[in-house]
C-alpha positions as CSV (number, residue, x, y, z in Angstrom):
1,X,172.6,-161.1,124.8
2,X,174.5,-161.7,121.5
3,X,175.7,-158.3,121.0
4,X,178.6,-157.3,118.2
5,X,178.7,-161.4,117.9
6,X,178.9,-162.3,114.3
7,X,179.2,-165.3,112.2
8,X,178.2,-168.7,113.1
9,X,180.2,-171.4,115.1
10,X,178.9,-174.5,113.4
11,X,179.9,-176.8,116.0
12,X,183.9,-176.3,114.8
13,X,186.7,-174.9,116.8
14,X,188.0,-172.0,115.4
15,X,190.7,-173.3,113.7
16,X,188.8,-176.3,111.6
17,X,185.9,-173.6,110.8
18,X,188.6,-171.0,109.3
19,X,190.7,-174.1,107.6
20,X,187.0,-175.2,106.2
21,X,186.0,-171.9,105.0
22,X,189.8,-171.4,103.3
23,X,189.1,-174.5,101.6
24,X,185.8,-173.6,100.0
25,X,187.1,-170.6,99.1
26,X,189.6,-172.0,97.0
27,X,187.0,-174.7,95.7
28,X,184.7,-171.6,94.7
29,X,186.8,-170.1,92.8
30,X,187.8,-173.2,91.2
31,X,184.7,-174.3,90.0
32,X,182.3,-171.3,90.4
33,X,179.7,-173.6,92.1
34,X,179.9,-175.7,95.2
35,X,176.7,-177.6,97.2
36,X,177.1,-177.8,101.0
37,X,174.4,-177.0,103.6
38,X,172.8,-173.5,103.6
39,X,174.6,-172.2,106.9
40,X,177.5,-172.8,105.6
41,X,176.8,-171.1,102.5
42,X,175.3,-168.0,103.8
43,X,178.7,-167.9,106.3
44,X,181.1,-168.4,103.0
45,X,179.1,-165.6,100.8
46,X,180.2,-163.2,103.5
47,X,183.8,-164.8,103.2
48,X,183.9,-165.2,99.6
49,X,182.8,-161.6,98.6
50,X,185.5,-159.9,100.7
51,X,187.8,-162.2,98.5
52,X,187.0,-161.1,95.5
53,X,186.7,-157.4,96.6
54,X,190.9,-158.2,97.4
55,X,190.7,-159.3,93.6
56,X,188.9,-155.7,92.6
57,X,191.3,-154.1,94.1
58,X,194.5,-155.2,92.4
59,X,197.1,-154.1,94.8
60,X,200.3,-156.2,95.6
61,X,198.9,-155.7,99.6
62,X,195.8,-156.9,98.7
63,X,197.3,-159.9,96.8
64,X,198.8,-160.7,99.6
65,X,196.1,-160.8,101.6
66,X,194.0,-162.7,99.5
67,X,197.0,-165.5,100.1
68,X,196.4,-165.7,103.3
69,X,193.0,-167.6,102.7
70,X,193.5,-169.0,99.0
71,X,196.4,-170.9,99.1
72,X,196.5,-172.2,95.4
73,X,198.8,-169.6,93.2
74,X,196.7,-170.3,90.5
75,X,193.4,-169.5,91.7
76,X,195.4,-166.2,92.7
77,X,195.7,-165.1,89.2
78,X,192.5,-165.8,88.3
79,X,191.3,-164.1,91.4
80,X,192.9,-161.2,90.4
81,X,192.6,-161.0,86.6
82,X,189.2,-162.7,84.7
83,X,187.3,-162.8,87.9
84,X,188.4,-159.1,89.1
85,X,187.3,-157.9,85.3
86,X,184.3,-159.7,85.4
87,X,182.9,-158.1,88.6
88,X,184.4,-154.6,88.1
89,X,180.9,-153.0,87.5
90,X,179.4,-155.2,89.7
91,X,179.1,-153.5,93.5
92,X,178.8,-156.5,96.3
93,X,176.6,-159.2,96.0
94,X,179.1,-161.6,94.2
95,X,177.6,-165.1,94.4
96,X,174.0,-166.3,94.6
97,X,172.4,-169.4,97.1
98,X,170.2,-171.6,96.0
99,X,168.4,-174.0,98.1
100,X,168.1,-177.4,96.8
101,X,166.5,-179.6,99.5
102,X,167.4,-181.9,102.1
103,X,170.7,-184.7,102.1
104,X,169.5,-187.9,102.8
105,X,170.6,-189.7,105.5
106,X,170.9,-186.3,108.4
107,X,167.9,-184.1,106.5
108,X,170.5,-181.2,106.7
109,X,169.3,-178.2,104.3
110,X,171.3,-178.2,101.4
111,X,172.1,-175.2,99.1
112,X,174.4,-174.6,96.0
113,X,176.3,-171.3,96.2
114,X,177.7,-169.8,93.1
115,X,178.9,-167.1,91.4
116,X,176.5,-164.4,90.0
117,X,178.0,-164.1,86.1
118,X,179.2,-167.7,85.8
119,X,181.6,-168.5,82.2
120,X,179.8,-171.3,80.3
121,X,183.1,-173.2,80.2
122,X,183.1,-173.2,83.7
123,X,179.3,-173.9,83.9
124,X,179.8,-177.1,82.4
125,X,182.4,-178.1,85.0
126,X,179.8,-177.8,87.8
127,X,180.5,-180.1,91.1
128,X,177.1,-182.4,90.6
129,X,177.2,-182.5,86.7
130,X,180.7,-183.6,86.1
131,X,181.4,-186.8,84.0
132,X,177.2,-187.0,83.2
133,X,176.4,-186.8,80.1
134,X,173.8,-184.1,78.9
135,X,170.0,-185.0,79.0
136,X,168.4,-184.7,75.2
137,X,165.4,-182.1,76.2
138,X,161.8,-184.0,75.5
139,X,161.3,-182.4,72.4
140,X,164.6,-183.8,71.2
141,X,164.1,-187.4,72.5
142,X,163.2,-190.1,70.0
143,X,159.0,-191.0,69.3
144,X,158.5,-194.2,71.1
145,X,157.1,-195.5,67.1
146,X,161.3,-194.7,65.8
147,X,162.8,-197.5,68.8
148,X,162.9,-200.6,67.4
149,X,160.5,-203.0,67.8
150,X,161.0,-205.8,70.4
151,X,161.4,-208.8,68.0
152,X,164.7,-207.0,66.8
153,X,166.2,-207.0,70.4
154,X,168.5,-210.1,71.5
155,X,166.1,-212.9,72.2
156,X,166.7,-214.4,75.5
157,X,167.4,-218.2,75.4
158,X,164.9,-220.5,75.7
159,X,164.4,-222.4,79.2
160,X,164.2,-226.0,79.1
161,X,160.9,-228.1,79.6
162,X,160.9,-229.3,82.7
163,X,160.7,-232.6,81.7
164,X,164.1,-232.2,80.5
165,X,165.8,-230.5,83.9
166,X,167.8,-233.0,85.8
167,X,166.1,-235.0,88.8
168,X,165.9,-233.2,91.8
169,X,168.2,-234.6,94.7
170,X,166.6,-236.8,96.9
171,X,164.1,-235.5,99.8
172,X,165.5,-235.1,103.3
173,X,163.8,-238.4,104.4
174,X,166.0,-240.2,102.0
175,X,168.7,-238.4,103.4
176,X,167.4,-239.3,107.1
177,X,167.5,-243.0,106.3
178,X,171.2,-242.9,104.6
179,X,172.6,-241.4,107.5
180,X,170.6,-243.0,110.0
181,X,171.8,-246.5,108.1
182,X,175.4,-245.4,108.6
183,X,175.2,-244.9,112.2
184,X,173.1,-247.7,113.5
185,X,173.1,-246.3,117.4
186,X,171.8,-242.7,116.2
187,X,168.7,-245.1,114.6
188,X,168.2,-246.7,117.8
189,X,168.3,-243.8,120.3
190,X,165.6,-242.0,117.7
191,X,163.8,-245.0,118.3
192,X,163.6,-245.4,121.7
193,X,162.9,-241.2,121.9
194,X,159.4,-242.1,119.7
195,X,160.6,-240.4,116.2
């Protein structure tokens, strides 16, 4: 019976699986969106929103605390000041999962967790979307009528007739009887084999 057993294992000794979930901790706050499979989101929603309740509260103990898992001074401060201010009215439920399908290659369940009140700036930084540039919606895009027609494009050159491509090297009988000229006892033993 699994009584007062919480939290998942995920196949990691203890100390790997609280190194990993220090790690995306510090990665959450970071960039305010992550993607990693679902049980390791659920497990780091219940890690994350104790963190930022630290953040709420403000305290020198509680920064402290907070520390102990985010290791980076400046996600610290922003811990405790925009991200505490943003989620002062806000009671619990600090980030949001969504499932985004399979990874190819193990089919695990994927998910991106992230925070509920996201900053645009920081939207903008997401993990997936960075260094891509933004898609023009449809009704932005271009008529097909406005692209230029395909007489404007770079012509491709011209291939040569094949009349005029060089002479194709000689066929492997050719080659057979040059080599079989060179070595007169090869000849012979073909001969004598029937070829």
């Amino acid at each position: 019976m699994k009584h007062r057993v919480a939290g998942r294992r995920l196949d990691r000794t203890t100390a790997h699986r609280t190194a990993m979930f220090r790690n995306q901790v510090t990665s959450l706050l970071r960039h305010e969106r992550i993607q990693t499979t679902t049980p390791k989101a659920k497990e780091l929603k219940r890690i994350f929103d104790k963190v930022i309740t630290l953040g709420k509260k403000g305290s020198a103990h509680a920064r402290r605390i907070a520390f102990r898992d985010v290791r980076d001074g400046e996600m610290i401060d922003k811990l405790f000041g925009p991200l505490a201010e943003r989620f002062a009215d806000r009671a619990g439920g600090y980030t949001r999962i969504i499932h985004v399908g399979r990874r190819h290659g193990d089919n695990a369940d994927m998910s991106i967790i992230e925070l509920v009140d996201r900053v645009p700036a920081a939207a903008g930084k997401g993990g997936a979307e960075e260094g891509k540039p933004a898609k023009a919606p449809r009704s932005e895009k271009a008529p097909k009528s406005d692209k230029a027609p395909k007489s404007e494009k770079a012509a491709k050159p011209d291939k040569a007739p094949k009349s005029e491509k060089a002479a194709k090297p000689e066929k492997k009988s050719d080659k057979k009887a040059a080599t079989a000229e060179k070595a007169p006892k090869a000849k012979a033993k073909k001969a004598a084999k029937g070829e």
